[in-house]
C-alpha positions in Angstrom: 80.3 99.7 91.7 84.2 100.1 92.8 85.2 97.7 95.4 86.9 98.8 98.5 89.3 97.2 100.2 88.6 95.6 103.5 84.9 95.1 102.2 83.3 91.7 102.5 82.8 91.8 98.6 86.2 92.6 98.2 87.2 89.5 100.1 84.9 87.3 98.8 86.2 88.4 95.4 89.4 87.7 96.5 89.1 84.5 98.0 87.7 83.3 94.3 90.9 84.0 92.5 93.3 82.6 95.3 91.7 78.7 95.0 95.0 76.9 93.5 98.2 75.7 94.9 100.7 78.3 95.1 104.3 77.2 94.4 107.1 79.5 95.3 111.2 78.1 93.7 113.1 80.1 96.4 112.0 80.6 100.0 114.3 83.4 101.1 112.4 86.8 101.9 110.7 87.5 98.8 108.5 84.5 99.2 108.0 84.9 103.0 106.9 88.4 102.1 104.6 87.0 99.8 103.3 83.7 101.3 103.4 84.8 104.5 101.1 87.6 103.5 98.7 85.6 101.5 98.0 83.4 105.0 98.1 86.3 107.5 95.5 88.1 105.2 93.5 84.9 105.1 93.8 84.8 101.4 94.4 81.3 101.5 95.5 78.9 103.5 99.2 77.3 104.4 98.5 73.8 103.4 97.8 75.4 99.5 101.4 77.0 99.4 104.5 74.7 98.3 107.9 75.8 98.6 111.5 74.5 97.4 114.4 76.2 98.2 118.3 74.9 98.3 119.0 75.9 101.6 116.7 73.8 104.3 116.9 75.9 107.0 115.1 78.3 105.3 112.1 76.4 105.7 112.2 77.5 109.5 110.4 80.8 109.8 107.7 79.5 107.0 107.3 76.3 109.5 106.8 78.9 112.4 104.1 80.2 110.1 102.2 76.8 109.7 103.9 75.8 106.5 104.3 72.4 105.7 104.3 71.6 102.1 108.5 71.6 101.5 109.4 70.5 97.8 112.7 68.1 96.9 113.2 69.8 93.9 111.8 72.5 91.6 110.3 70.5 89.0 108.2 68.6 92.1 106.9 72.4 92.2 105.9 73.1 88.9 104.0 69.7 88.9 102.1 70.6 91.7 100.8 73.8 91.8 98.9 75.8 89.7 100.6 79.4 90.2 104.2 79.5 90.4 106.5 82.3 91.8 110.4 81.7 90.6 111.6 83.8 93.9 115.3 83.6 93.3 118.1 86.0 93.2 118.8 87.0 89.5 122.0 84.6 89.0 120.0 81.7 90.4 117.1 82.4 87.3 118.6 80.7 84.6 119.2 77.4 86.9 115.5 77.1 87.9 114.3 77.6 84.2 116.8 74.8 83.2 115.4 72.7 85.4 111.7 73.2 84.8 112.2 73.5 81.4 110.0 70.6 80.0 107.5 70.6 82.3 
């Protein structure tokens, strides 16, 4: 049986894969998109999404959101979650991958 969206099954199904910490290395627009639709949808909740970006007041429109969990550094990311999203313009790539690298 196909499952449509907007279903309970559907949700229930969804709310099964989307039990980890979330991690997102960047918090500019691409990972408000995302995070911010993964809470709104009730997908999961704010307190399981961790973000790290180098500019802090970026963090303003997640905190307006409920957000709370705000890294120091990208490795502190990769250490804690289980899924990570590297949410970064291309130039800014190479950086975060040097810095997770041994992790």
């Amino acid at each position: 049986a196909k499952l449509k969206i907007g279903t309970q099954a559907y949700k229930q199904f969804t709310m099964v894969e989307i039990q980890k910490k979330i991690g997102f290395i960047g918090a500019g627009q691409m990972a408000f998109a995302l995070a911010g639709g993964f809470v709104q949808k009730g997908l999961l909740p704010a307190s399981r999404v961790y973000l790290r970006d180098s500019f802090n007041g970026s963090y303003d429109k997640f905190r307006d959101l409920g957000f709370t969990n705000f890294a120091e550094s990208s490795l502190d990311i990769v250490e804690q979650c289980e899924v990570v999203f590297i949410a970064v313009k291309p130039h800014g790539v190479q950086g975060v991958l040097e810095e997770i690298k041994d992790v």
